[in-house]
C-alpha positions as a printed NumPy array, in Angstrom:
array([[ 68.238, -17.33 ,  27.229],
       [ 65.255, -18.619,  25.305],
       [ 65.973, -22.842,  24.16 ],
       [ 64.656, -24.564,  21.154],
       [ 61.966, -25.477,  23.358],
       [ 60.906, -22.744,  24.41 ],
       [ 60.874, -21.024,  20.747],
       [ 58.834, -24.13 ,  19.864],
       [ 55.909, -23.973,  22.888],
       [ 55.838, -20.118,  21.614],
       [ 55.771, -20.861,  17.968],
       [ 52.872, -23.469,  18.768],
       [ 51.103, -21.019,  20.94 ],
       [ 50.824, -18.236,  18.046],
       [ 49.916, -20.916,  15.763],
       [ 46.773, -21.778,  18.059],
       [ 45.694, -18.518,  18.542],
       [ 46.029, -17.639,  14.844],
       [ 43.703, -20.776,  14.487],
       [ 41.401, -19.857,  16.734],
       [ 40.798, -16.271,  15.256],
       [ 40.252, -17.613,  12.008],
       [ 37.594, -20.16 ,  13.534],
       [ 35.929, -17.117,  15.002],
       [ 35.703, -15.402,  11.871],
       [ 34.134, -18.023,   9.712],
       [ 32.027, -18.704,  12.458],
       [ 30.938, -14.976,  12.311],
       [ 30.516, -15.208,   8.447],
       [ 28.763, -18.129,   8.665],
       [ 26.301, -17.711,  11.381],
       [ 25.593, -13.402,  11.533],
       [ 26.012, -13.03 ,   7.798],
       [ 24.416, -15.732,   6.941],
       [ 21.195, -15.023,   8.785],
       [ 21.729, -11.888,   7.407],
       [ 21.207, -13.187,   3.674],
       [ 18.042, -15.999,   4.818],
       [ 16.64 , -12.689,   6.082],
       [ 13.13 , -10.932,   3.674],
       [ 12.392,  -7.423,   3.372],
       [  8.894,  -5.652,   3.509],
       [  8.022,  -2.464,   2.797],
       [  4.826,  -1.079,   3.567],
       [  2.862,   2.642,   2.186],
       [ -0.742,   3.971,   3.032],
       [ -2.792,   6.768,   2.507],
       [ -3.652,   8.328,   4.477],
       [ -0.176,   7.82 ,   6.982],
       [ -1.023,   5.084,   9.474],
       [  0.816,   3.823,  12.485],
       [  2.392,  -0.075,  12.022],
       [  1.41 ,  -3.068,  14.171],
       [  3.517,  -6.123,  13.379],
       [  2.085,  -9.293,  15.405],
       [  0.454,  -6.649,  17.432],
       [  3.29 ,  -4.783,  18.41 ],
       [  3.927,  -1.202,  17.494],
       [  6.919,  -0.077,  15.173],
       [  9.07 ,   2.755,  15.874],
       [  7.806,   4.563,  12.446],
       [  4.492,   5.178,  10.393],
       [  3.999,   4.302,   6.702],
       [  6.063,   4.983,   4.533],
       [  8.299,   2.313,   6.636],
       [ 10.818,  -0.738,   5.01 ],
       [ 12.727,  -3.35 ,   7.381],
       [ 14.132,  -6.293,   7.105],
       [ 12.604,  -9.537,   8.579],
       [ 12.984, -13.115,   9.369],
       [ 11.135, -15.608,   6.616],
       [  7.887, -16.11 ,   8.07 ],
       [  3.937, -15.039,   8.388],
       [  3.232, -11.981,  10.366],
       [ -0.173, -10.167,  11.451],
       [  0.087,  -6.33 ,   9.925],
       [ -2.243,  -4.1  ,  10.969],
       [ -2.405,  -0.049,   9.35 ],
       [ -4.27 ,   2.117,  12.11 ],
       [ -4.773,   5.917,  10.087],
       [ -3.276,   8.533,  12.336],
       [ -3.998,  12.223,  12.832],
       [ -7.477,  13.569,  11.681],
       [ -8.404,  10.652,   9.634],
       [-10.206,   9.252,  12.381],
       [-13.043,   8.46 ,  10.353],
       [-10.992,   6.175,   8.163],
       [-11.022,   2.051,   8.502],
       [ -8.078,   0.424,   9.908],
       [ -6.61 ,  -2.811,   8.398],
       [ -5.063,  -5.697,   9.33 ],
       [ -4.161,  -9.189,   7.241],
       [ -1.666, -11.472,   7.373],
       [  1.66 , -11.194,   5.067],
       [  4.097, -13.585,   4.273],
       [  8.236, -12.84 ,   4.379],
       [ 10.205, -14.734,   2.222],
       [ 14.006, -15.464,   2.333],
       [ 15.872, -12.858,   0.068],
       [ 12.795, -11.713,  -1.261],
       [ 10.726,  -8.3  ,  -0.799],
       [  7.206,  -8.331,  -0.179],
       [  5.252,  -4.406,  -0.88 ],
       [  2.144,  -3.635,   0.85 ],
       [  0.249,  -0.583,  -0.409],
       [ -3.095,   0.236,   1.143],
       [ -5.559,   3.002,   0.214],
       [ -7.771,   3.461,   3.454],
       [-11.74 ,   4.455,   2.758],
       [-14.365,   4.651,   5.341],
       [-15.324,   0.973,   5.5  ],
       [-13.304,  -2.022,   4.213],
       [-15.636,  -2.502,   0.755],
       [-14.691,   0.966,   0.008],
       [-11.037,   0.619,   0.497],
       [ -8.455,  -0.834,  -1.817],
       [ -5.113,  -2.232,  -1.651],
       [ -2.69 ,  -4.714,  -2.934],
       [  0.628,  -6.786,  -2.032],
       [  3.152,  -7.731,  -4.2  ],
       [  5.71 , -10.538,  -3.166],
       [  9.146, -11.255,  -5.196],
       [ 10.43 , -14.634,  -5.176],
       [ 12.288, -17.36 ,  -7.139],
       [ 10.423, -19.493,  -9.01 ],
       [ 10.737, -23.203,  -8.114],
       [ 11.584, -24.17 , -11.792],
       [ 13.994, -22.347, -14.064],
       [ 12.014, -21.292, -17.377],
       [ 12.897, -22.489, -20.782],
       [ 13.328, -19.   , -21.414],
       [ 15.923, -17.146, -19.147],
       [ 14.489, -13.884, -19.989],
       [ 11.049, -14.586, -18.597],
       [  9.583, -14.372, -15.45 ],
       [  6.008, -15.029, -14.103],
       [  2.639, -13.663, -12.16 ],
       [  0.388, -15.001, -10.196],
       [ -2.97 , -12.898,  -9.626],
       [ -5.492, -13.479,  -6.887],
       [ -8.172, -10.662,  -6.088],
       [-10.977,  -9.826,  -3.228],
       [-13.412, -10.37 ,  -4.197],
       [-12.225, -13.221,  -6.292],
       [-13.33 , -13.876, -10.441],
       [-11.894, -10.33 , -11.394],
       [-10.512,  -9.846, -15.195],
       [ -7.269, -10.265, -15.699],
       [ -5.343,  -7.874, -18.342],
       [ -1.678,  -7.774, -18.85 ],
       [ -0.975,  -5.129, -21.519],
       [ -3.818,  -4.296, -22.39 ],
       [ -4.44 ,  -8.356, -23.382],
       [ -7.238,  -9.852, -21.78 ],
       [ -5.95 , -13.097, -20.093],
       [ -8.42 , -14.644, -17.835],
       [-10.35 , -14.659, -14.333],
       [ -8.31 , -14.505, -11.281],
       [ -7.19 , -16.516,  -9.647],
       [ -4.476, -17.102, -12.347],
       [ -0.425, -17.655, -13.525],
       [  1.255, -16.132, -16.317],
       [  4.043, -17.433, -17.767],
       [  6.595, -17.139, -19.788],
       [  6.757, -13.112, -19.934],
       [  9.683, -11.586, -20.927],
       [ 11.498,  -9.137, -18.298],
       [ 10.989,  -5.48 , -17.872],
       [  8.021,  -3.23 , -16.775],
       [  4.354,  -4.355, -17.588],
       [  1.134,  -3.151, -17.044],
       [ -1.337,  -5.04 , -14.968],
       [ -5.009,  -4.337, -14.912],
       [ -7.624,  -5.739, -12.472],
       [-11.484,  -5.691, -13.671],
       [-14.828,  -6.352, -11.721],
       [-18.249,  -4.809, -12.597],
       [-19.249,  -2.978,  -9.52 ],
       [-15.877,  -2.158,  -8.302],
       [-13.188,   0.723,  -9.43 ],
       [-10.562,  -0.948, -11.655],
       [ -6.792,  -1.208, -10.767],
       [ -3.652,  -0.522, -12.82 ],
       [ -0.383,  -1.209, -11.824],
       [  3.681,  -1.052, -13.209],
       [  4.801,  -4.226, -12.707],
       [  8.673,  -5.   , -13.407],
       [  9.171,  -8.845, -14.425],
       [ 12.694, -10.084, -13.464],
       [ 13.872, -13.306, -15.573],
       [ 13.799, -16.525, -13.062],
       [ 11.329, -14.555, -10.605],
       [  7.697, -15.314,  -9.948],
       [  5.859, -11.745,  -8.684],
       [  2.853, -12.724,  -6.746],
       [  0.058, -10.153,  -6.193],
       [ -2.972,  -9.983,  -3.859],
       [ -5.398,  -7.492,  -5.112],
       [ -8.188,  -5.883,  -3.338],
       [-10.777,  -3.68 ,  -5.293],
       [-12.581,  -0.922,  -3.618],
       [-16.676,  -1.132,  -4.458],
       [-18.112,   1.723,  -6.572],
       [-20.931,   3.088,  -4.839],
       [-21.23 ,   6.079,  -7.632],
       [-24.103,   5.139,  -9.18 ],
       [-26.066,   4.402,  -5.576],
       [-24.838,   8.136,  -4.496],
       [-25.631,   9.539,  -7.55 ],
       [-29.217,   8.223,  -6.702],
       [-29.218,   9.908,  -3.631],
       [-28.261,  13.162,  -5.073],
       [-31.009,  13.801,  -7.359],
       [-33.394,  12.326,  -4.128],
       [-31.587,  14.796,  -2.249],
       [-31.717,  17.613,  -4.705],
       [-35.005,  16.866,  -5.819],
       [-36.473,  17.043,  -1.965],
       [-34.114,  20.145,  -1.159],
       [-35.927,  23.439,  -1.976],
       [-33.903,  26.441,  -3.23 ],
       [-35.583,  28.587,  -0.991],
       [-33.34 ,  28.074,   1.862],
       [-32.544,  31.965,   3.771],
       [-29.69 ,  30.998,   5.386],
       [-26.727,  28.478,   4.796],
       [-24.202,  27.469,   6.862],
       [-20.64 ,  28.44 ,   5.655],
       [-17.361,  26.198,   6.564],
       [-13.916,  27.002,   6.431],
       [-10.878,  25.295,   4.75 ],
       [ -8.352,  24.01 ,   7.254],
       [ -4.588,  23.291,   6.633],
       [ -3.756,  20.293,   4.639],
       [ -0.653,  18.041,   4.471],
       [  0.006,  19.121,   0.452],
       [ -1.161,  23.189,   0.97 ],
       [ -4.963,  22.659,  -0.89 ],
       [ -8.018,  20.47 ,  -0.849],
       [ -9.317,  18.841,  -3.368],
       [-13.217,  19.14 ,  -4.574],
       [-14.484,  15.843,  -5.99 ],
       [-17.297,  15.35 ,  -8.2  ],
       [-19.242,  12.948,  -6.118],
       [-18.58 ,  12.259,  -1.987],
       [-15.957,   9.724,  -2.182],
       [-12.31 ,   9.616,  -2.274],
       [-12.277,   7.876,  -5.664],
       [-14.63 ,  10.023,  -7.278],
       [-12.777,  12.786,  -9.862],
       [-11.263,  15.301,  -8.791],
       [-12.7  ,  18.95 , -10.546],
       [-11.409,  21.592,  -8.539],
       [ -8.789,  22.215,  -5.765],
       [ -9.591,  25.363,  -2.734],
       [ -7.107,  26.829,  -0.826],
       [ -6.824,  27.328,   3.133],
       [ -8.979,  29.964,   5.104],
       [-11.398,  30.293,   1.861],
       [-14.867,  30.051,   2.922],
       [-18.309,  28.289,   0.977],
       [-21.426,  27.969,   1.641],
       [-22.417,  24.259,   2.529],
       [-25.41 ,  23.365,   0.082],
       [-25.62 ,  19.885,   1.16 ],
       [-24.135,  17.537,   3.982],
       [-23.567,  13.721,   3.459],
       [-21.645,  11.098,   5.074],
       [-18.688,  13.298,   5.876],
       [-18.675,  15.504,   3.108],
       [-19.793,  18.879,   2.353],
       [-21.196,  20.013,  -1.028],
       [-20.236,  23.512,  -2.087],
       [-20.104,  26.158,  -5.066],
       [-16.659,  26.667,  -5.53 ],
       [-17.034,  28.94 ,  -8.891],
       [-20.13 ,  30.174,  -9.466],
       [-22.456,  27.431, -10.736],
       [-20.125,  24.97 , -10.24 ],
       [-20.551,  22.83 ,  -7.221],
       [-18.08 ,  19.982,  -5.866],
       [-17.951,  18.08 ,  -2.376],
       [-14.945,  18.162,  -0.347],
       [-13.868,  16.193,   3.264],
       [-15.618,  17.808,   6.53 ],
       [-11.941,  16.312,   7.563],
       [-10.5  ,  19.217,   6.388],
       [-13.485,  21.732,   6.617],
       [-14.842,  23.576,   9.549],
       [-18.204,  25.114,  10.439],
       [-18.449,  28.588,  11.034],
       [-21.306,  31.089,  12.386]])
């Protein structure tokens, strides 16, 4: 037979443990949630695909790659994989921020003047604007001094804030003599400060069109025999033929796998050839092989 005493020690008991659960679970909210929420995102693209050192420590994927991380400054290095061997690796260091997303996007040349790249970083700004539809940028570039142009509208020299613009998707244009310009979509958010880092790649076009008519002007058209190459599988199905031998230079033809050309000039990792007749183009030697 239970007594009143009993029933009471029993009801007292449940009561604790009931108390205790609850303590656990706002503890759990509280402390694994909540570090959850303080936690940044950064996402991270390339071409061409690179393998991902973070603080000098590999990740389990290659660019394209997204994770979340604590707020904080990390070292991020972009090593190219497969047969872009003969393209530069990169590393800087990149800030995290608490409930914030930070974008990396790197295009990889040969050497670090002729690559390009920039980082974008979304965060709160410290004061509200008198405007709650408005948001802000603020623009540095490598090398530093470049025009600024937000729609089209001339604004300044980096580096450089802009205020007060109203939400929704804007175009942003960087501007340096001696370097290839860069446009990019960026989407204002009212109350949010987007902070970009943008590097310019150098234009060497008018140094290797130099070297072309050198080249073309010392080459004889005489020559008995040329060496042919072959067009090795790509990643999208074709290669592209570019006017001049550089990855920025315009593209003016695309040739298929297996089809073969004769190689009328070689420079710095590229091969010239006709593709139609009369028309001549350089493409990769990454993607080109020699052939008897």
């Amino acid at each position: 037979m239970i007594t009143m005493n009993s029933r009471s020690k029993l009801k007292l008991y449940i009561i604790t443990i009931l108390i205790i659960v609850l303590l656990l679970f706002i503890g759990y909210e509280y402390y694994f949630l909540g570090i959850s929420k303080r936690e940044g995102r950064i996402k991270i693209i390339s071409s061409p695909t690179a393998s991902i050192f973070i603080d000098n420590k590999a990740t389990s994927r290659s660019t394209p790659y997204e994770a979340k991380l604590k707020p904080g400054e990390y070292l991020v290095k972009l090593i190219p994989e497969g047969e872009a061997t003969s393209t530069a690796s990169w590393q800087e260091k990149i800030h995290v921020y608490s409930n914030s997303l930070t974008y990396v996007n790197r295009e990889l040349g040969f050497s670090d003047i002729t690559s390009s790249g920039e980082i974008f970083t979304l965060t709160s700004m410290k004061e509200k604007p008198k405007n709650k539809n408005t948001g802000e940028i603020y623009i540095e570039t490598d090398p530093t001094g470049a025009i600024v142009k937000l729609d089209n509208d001339e604004k300044g020299f980096a580096p450089m804030l802009i205020a007060d613009i109203l939400s929704g998707i804007h175009e942003l244009t960087i501007m340096l003599p001696g370097f290839f310009p860069k446009t990019e979509k960026i989407n204002i958010e009212p109350g949010y400060r987007v902070t970009t880092i943008i590097k310019l790649a150098l234009d060497q076009s008018q140094k290797i069109k130099k070297e072309k008519e050198a080249t073309q002007s010392a080459n004889t058209e005489t020559s008995e025999e040329k060496q042919k190459v072959e067009i090795i599988d790509t990643e999208v199905g074709y290669l592209r033929v570019r006017k001049d031998p550089n990855i920025y230079s315009e593209e003016v033809f695309r040739v298929n796998p297996k089809d073969i050309f004769d190689v009328i000039e070689e420079k710095n990792g590229w091969y010239k050839i006709e593709y139609e007749k009369d028309k001549q183009g350089w493409i990769s030697s990454l993607y080109a092989k020699k052939i008897e």
